[in-house]
N, CA, C and O of each residue as an XYZ file, in Angstrom:
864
protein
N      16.893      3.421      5.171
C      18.302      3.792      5.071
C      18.591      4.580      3.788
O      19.450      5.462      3.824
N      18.026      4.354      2.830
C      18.248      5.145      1.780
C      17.715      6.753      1.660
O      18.161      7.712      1.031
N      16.420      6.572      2.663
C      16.469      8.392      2.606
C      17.600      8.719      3.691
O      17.764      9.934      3.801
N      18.283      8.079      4.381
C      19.460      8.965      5.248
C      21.133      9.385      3.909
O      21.998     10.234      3.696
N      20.597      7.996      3.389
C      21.757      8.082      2.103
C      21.472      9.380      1.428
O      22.434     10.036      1.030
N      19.948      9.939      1.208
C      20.006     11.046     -0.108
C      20.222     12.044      1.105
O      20.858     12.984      0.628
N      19.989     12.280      2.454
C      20.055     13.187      3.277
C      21.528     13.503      3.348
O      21.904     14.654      3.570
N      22.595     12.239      3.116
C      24.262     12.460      3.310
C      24.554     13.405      2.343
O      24.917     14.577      2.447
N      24.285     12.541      1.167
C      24.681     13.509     -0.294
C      24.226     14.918     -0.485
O      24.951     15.832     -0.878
N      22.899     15.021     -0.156
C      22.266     17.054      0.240
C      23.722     17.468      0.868
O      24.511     18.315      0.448
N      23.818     16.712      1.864
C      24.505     17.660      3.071
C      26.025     17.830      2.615
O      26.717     18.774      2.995
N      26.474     16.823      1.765
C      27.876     17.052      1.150
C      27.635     17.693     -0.009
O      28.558     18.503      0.066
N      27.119     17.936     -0.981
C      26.957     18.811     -1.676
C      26.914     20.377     -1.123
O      27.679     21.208     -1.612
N      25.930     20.746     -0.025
C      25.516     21.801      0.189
C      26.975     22.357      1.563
O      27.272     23.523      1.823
N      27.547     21.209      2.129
C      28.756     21.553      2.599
C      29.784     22.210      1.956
O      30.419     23.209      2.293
N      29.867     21.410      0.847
C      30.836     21.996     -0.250
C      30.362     23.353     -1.154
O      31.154     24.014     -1.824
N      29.624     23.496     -1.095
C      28.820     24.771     -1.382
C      29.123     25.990     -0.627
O      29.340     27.059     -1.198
N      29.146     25.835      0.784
C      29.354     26.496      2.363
C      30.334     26.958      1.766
O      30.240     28.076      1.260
N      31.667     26.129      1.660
C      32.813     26.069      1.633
C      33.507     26.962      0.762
O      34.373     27.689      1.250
N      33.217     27.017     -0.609
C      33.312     27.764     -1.859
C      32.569     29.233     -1.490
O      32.952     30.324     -1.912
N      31.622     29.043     -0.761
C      31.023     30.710     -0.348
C      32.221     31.481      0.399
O      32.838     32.467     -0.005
N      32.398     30.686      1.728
C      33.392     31.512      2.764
C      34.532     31.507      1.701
O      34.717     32.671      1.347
N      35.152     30.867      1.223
C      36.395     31.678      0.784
C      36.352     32.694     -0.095
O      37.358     33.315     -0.438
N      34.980     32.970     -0.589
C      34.265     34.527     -1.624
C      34.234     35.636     -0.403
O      34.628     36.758     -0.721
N      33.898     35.484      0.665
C      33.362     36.657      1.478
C      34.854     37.273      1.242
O      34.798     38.343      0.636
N      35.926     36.933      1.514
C      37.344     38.126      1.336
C      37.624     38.730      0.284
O      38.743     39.239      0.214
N      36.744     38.849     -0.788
C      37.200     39.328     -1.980
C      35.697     40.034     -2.644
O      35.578     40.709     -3.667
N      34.882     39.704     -1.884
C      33.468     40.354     -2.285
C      33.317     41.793     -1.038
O      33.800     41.996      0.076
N      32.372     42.577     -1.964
C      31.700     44.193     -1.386
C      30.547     44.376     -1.337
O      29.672     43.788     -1.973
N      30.433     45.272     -0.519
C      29.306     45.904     -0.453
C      28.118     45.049     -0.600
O      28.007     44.278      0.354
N      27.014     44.914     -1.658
C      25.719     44.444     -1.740
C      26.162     42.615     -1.705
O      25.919     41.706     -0.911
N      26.982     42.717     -3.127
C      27.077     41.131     -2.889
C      28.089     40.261     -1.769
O      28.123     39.036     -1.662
N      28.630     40.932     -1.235
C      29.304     40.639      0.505
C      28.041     40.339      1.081
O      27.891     39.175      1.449
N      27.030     41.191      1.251
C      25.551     41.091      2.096
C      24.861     39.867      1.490
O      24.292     39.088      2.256
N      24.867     39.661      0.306
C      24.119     38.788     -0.025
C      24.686     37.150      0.024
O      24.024     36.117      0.124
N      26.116     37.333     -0.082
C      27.057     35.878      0.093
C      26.873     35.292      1.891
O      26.602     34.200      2.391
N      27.145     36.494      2.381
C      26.391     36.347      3.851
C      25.332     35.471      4.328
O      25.308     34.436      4.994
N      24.242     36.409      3.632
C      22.667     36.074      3.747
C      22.330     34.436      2.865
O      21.427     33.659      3.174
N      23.155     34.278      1.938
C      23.824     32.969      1.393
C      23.654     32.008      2.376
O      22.731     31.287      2.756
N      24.728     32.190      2.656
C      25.910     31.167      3.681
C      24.704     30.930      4.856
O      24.213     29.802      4.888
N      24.248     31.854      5.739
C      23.421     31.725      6.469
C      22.411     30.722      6.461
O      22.282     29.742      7.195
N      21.546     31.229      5.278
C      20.696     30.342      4.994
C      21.082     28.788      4.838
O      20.451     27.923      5.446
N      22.317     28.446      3.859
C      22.384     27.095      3.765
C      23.076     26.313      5.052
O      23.237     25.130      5.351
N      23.348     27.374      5.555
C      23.595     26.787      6.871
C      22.733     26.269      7.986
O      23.051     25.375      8.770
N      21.929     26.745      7.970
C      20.232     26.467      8.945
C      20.015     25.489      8.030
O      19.775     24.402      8.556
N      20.016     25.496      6.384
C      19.110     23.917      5.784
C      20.529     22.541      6.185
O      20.630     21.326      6.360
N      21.030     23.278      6.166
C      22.367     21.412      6.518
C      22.272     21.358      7.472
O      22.543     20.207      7.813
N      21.797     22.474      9.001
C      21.355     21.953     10.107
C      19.986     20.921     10.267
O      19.762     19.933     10.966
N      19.233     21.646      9.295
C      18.124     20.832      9.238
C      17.992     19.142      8.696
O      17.299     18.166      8.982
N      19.160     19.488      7.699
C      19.246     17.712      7.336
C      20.083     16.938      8.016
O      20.290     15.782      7.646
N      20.677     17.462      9.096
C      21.317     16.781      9.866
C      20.212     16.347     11.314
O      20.092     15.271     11.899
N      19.818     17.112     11.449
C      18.462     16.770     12.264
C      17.344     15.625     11.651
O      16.786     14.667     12.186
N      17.298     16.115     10.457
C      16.455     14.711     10.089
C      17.282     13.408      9.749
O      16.585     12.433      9.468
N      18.621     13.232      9.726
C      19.540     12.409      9.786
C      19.333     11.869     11.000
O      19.016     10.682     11.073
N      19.413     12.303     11.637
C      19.058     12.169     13.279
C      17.893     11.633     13.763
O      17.893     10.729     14.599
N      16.629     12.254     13.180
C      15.353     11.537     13.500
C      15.094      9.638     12.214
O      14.420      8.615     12.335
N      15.708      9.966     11.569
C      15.606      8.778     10.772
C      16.989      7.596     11.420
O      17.154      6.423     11.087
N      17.659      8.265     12.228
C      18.559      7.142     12.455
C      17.709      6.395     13.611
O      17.780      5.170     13.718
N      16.840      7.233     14.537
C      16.327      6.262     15.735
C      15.072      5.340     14.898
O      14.317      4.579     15.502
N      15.019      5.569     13.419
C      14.033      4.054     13.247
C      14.802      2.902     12.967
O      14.481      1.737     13.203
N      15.646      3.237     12.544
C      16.554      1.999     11.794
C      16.685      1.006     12.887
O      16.372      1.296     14.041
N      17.135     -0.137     12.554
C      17.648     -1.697     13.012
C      18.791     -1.134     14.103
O      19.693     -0.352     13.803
N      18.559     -1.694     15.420
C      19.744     -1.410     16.388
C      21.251     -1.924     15.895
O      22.271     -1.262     16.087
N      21.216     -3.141     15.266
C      22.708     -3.427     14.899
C      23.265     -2.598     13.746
O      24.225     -3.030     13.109
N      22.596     -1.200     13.395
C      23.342     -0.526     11.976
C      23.225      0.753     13.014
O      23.909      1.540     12.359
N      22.842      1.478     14.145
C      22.239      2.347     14.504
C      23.637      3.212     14.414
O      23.781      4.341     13.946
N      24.858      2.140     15.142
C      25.853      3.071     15.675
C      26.934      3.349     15.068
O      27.839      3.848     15.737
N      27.229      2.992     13.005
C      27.612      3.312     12.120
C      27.117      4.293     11.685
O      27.830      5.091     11.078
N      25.591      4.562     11.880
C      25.205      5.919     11.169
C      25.024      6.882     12.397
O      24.597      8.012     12.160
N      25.282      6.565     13.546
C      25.202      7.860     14.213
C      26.790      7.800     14.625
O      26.818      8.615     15.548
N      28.246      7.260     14.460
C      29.462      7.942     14.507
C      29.224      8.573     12.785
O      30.169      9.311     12.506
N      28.587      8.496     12.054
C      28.551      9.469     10.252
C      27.999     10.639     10.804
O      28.514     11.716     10.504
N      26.952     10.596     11.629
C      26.397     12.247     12.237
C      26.595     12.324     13.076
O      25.899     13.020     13.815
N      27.625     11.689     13.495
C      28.601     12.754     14.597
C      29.705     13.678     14.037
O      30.112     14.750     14.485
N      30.189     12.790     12.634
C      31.684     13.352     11.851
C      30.471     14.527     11.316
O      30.731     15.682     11.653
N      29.547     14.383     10.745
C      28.638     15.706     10.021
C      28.163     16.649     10.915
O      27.815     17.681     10.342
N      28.040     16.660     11.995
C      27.848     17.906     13.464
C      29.608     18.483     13.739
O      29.894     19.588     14.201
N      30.294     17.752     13.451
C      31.964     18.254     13.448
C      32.268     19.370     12.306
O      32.659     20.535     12.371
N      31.926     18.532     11.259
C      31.979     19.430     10.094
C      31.405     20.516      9.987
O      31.946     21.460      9.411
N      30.276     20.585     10.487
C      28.953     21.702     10.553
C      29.880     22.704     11.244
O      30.560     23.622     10.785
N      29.700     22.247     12.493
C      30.453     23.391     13.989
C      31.641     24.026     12.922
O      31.712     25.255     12.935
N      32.687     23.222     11.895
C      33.842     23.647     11.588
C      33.723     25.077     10.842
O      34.205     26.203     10.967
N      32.761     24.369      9.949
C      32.351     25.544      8.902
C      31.544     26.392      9.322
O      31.538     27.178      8.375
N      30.641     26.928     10.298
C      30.205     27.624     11.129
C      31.290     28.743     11.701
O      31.299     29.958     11.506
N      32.441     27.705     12.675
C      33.559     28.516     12.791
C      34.022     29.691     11.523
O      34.099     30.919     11.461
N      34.324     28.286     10.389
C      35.150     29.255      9.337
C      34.438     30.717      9.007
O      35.137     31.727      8.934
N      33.007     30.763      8.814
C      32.107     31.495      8.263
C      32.653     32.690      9.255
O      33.245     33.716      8.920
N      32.254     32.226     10.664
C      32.487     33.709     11.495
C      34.161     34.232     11.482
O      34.753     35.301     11.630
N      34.443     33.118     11.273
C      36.205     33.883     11.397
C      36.612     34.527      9.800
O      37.708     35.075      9.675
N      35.752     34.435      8.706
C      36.051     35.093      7.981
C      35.288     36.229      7.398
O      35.524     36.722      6.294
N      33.955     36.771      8.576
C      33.390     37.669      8.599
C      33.988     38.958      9.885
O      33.976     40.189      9.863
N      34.342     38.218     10.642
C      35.020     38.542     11.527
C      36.931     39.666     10.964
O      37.487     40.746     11.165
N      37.088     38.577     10.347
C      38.725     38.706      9.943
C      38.316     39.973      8.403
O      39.416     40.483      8.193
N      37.547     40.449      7.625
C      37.083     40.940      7.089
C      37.050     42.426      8.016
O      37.947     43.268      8.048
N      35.686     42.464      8.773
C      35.490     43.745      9.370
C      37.011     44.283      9.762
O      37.502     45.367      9.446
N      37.670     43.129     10.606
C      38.762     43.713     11.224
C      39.898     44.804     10.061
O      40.411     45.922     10.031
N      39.810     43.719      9.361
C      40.699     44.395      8.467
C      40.210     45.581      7.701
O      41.141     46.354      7.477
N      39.108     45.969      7.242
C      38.919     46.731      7.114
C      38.700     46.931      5.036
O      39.424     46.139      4.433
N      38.143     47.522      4.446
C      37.826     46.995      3.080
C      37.906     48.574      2.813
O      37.436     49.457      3.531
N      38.626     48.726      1.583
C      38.680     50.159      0.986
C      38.270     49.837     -0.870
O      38.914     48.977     -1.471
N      37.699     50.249     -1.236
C      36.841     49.672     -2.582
C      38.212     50.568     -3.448
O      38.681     49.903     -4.371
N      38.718     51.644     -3.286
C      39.850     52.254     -3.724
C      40.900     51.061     -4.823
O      41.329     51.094     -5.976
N      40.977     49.737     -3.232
C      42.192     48.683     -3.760
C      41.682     48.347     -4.903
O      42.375     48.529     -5.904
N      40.275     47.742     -5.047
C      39.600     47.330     -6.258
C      40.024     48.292     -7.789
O      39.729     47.923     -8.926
N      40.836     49.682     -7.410
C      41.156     50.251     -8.783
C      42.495     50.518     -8.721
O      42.838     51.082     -9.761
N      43.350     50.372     -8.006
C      44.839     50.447     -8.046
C      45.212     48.883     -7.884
O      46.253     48.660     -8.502
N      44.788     47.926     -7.360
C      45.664     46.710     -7.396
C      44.772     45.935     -7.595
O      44.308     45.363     -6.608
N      44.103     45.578     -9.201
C      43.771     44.479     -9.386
C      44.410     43.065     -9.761
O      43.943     42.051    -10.280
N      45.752     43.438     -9.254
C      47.004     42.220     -9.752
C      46.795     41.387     -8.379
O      46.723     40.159     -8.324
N      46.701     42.376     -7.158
C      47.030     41.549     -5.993
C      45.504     40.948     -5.772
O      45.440     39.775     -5.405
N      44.460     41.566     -5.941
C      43.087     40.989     -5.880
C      43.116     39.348     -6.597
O      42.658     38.280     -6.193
N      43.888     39.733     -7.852
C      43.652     38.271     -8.621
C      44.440     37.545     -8.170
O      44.184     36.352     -8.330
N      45.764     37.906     -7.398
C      46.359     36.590     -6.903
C      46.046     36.500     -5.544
O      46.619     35.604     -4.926
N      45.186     37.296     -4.872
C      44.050     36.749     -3.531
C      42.883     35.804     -3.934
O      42.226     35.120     -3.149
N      42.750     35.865     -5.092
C      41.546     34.878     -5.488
C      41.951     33.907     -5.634
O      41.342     32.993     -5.079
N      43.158     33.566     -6.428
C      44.150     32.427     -6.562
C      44.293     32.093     -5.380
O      43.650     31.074     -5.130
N      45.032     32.625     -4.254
C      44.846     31.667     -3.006
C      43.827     31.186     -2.100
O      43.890     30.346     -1.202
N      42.893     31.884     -2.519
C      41.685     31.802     -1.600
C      40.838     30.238     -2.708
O      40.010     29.461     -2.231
N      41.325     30.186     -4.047
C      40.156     29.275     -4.925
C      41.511     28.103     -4.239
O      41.156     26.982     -3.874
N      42.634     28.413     -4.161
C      43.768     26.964     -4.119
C      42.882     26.449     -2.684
O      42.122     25.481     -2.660
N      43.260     27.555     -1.269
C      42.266     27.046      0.253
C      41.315     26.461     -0.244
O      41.168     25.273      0.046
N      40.527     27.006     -1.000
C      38.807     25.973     -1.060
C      39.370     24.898     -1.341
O      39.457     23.993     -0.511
N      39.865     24.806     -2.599
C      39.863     23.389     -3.315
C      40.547     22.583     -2.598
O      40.389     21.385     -2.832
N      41.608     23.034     -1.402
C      42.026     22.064     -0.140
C      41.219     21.350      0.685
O      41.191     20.223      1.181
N      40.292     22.767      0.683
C      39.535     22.088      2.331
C      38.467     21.288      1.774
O      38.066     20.270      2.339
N      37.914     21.789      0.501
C      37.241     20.516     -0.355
C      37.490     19.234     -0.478
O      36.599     18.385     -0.478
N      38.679     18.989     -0.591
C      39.345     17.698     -1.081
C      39.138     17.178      0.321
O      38.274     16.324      0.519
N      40.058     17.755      1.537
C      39.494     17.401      2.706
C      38.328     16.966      3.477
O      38.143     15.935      4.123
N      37.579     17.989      3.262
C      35.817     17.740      3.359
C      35.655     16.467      2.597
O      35.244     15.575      3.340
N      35.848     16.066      1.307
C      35.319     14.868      0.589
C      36.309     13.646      1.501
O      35.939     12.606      2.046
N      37.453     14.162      1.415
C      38.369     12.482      2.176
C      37.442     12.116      3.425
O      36.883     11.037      3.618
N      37.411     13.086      4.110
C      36.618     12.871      5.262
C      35.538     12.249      5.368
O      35.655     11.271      6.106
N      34.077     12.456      4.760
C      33.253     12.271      4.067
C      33.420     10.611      3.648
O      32.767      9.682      4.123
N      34.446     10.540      2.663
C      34.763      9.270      2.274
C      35.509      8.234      3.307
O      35.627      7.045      3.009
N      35.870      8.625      4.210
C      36.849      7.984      5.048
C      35.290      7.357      5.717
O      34.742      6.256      5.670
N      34.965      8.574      6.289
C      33.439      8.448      7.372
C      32.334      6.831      7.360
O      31.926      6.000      8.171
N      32.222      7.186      5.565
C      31.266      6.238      4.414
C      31.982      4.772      4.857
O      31.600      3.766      5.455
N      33.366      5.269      4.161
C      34.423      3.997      4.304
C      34.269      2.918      5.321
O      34.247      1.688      5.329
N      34.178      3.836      6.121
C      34.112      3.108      8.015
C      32.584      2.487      8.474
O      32.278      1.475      9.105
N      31.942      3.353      7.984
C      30.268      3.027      8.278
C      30.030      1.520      7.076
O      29.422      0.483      7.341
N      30.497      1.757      6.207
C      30.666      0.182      4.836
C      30.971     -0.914      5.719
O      30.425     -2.015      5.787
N      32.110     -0.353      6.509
C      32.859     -1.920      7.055
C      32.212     -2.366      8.200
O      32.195     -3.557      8.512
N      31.526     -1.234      9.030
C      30.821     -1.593     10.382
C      29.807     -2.291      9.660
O      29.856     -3.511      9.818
N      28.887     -1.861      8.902
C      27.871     -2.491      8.575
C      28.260     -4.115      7.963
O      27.381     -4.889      8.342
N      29.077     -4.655      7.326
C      29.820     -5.230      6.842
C      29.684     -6.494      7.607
O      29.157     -7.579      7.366
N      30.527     -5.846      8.906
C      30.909     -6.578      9.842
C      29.787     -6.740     10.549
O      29.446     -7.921     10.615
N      29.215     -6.119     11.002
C      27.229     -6.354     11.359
C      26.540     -7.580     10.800
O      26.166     -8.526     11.494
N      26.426     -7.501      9.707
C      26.118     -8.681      8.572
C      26.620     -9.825      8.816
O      25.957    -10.857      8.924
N      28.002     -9.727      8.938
C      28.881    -11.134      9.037
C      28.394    -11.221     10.173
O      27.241    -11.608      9.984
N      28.601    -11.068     11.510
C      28.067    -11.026     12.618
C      26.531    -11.664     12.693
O      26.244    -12.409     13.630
N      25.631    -11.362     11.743
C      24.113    -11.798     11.905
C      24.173    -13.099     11.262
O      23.508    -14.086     11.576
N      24.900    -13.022     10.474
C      25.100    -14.365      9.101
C      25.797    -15.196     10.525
O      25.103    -16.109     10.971
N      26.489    -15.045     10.894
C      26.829    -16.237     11.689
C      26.243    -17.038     12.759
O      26.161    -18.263     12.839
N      25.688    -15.754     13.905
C      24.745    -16.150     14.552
C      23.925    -16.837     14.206
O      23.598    -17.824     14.865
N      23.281    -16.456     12.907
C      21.968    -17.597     11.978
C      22.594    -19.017     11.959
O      22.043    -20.063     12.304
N      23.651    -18.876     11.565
C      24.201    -20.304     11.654
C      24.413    -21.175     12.955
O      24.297    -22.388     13.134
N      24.747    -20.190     13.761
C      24.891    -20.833     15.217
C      23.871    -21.117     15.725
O      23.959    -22.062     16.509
N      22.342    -20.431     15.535
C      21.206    -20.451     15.503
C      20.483    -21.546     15.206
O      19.767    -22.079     16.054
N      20.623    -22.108     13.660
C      20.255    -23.104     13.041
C      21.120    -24.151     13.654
O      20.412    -25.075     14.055
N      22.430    -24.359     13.882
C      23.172    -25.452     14.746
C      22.396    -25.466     15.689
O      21.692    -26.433     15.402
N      21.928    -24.973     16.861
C      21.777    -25.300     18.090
C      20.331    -25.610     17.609
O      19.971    -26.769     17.815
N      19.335    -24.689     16.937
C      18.159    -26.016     16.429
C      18.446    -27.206     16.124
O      18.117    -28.050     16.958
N      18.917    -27.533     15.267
C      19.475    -29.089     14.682
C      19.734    -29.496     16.454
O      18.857    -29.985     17.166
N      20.950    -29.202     16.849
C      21.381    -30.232     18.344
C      19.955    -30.290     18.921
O      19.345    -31.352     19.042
N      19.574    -29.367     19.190
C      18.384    -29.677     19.771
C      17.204    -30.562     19.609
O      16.648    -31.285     20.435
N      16.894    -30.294     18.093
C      15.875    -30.872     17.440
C      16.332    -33.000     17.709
O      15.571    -33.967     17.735
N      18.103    -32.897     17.873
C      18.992    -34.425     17.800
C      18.396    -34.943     19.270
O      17.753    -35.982     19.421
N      18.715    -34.081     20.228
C      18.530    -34.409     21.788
C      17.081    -34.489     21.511
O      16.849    -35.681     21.709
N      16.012    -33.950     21.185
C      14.756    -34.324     21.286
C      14.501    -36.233     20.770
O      13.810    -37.117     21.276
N      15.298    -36.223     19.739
C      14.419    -37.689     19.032
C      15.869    -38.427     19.707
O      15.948    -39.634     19.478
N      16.736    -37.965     20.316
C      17.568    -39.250     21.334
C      16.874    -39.174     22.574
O      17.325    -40.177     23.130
N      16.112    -38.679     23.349
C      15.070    -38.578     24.363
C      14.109    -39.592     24.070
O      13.879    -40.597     24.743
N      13.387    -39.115     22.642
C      12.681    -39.954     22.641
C      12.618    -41.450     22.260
O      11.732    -42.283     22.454
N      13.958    -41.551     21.592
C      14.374    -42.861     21.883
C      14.866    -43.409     22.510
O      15.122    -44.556     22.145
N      15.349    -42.937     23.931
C      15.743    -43.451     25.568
C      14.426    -43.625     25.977
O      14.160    -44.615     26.659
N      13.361    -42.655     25.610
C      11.884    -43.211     25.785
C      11.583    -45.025     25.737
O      11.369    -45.988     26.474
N      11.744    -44.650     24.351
C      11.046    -45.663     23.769
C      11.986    -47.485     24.554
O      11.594    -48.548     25.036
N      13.244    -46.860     24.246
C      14.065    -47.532     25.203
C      13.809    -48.196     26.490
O      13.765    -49.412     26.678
N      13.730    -47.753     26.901
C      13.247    -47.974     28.560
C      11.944    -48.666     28.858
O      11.822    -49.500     29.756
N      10.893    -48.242     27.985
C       9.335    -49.037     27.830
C      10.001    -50.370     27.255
O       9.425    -51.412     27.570
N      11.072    -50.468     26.502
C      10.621    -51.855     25.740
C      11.692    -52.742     27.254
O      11.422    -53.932     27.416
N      12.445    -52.316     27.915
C      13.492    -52.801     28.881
C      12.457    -53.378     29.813
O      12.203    -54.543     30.118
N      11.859    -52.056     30.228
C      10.772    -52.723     31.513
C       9.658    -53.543     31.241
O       9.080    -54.305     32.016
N       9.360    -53.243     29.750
C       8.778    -54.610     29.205
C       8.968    -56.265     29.336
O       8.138    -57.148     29.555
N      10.236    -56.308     29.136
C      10.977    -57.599     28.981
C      11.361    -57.535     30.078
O      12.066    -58.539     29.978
N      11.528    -57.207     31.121
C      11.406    -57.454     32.533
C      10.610    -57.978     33.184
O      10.816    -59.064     33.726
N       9.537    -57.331     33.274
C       8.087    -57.848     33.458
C       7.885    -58.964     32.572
O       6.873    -59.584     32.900
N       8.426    -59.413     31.647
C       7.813    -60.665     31.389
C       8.819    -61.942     31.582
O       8.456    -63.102     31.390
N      10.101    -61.570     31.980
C      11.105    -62.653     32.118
C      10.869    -62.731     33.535
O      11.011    -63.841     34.048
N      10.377    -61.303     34.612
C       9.851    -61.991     35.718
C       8.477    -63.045     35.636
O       8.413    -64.079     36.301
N       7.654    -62.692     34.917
C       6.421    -63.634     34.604
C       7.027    -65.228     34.729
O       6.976    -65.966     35.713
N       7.601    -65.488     33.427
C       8.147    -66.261     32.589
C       9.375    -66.826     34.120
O       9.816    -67.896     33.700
N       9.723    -66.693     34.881
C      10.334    -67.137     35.778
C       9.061    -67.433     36.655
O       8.947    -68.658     36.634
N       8.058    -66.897     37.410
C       7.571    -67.214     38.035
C       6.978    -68.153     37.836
O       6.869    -68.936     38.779
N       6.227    -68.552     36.321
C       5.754    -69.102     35.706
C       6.321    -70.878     35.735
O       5.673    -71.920     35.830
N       8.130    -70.561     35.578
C       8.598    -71.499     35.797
C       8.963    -72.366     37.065
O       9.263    -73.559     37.061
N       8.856    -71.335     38.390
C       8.915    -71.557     39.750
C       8.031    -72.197     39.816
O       8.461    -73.339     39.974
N       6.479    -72.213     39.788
C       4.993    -73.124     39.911
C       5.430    -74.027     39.044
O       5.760    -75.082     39.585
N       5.508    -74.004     38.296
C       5.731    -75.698     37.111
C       6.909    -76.564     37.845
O       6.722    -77.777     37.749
N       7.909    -76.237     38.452
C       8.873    -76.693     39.042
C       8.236    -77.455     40.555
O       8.403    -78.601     40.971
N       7.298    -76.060     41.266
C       6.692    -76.568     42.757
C       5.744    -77.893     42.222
O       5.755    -79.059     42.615
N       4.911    -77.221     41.149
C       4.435    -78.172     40.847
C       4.364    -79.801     40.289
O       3.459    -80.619     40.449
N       5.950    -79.976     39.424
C       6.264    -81.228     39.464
C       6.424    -81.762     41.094
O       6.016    -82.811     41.593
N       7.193    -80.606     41.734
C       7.849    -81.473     42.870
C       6.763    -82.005     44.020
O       6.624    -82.762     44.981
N       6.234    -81.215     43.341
C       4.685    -81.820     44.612
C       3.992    -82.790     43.819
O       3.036    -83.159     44.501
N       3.997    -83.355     42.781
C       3.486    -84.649     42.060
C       4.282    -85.608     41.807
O       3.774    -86.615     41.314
N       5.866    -85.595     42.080
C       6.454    -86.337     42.724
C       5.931    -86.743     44.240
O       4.903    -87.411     44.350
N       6.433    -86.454     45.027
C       5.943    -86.273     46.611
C       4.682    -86.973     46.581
O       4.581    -87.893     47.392
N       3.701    -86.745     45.829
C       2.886    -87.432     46.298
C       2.612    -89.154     45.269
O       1.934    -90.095     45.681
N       3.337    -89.108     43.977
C       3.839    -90.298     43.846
C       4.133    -91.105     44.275
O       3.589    -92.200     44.128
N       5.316    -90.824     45.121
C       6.195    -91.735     45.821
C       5.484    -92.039     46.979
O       5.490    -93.176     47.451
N       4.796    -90.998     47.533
C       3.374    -91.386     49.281
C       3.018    -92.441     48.844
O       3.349    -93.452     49.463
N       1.971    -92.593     47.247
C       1.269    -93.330     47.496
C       1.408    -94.816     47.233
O       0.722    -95.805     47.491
N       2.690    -94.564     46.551
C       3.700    -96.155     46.254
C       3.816    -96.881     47.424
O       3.536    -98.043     47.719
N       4.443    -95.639     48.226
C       4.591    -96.897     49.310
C       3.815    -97.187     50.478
O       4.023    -98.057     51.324
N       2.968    -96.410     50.419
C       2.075    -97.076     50.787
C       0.688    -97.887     50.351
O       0.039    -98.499     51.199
């Protein structure tokens, strides 16, 4: 879990990176326009890539954490697609409009207060990007959280039903033991009666023949 942790932080760093690029492409020319491009591009294929290995490291993990970190790379494939969008709609919204290097020497007042709105947008969608990010974390903390409590209890319910069990075993075996000593003393109070039935036949038949031989 901790290399998916350093894989989050790459990818929010290098998101926020994305982010601060596209709002440069409206105010950049010529070579370094091409190269903020060729930029953006690139770090865009590597945060695809760490989102992919986000992905291959989530199917090792423990099934009860699986589905906190894959709703986190689901919110990070959202984000991706977003800024993907932004990139083309502001390469897009660029060509359209059309770039005259001219403005760059008659209105560098309005250039600097296009940079001003374009650095205020970043630092919005930044703040955004991070709430998000943090909200995401936030939520994946408490699932896991609650996962835990969830295992912690079961263990307990776990260990209870050993104990009952382990109770019903040695009350078994003392209904065991029970029952041998019952049919024990059965068997011998039948003895012990029969025993007394012959001693009884037997006086009465040494009477009987007492009294025969008296009188006669």
């Amino acid at each position: 879990m901790e290399l998916i942790q350093d894989y989050e932080q790459q990818y929010a760093v290098q998101t926020a990176e994305i982010t601060a690029q596209i709002g440069r492409i409206a105010v950049a020319s010529g070579a370094d326009r091409n190269k903020l491009i060729s930029d953006i591009d690139r770090q865009l294929e590597e945060s695809q890539e760490l989102l992919e290995q986000i992905g291959l490291e989530i199917r090792d993990i423990p099934q009860n954490s699986r589905a906190a970190y894959t709703s986190r790379l689901n919110c990070y494939q959202a984000e991706w697609k977003r800024l993907q969008q932004e990139f083309t709609n502001a390469k897009v919204a660029r060509s359209k409009g059309g770039y005259d290097s001219a403005v760059d020497d008659f209105d560098e007042i309005g250039i600097q207060e296009d940079q001003k709105r374009r650095l205020l947008d970043n630092t919005e969608r930044l703040e955004r990007t991070s709430n998000y990010l943090n909200d995401a974390y936030r939520i994946s903390v408490e699932t896991e959280q609650i996962g835990t409590q969830v295992l912690s209890d079961l263990n307990q319910q776990r260990e209870t039903i050993q104990r009952s069990r382990g109770r019903l075993r040695e009350t078994d075996a003392d209904l065991g033991r029970s029952s041998r000593i019952l049919n024990s003393m059965i068997l011998r109070a039948m003895r012990e009666k029969f025993i007394l039935v012959a001693v009884v036949v037997a006086i009465f038949l040494v009477l009987i023949f007492s009294i025969y031989f008296s009188i006669s």
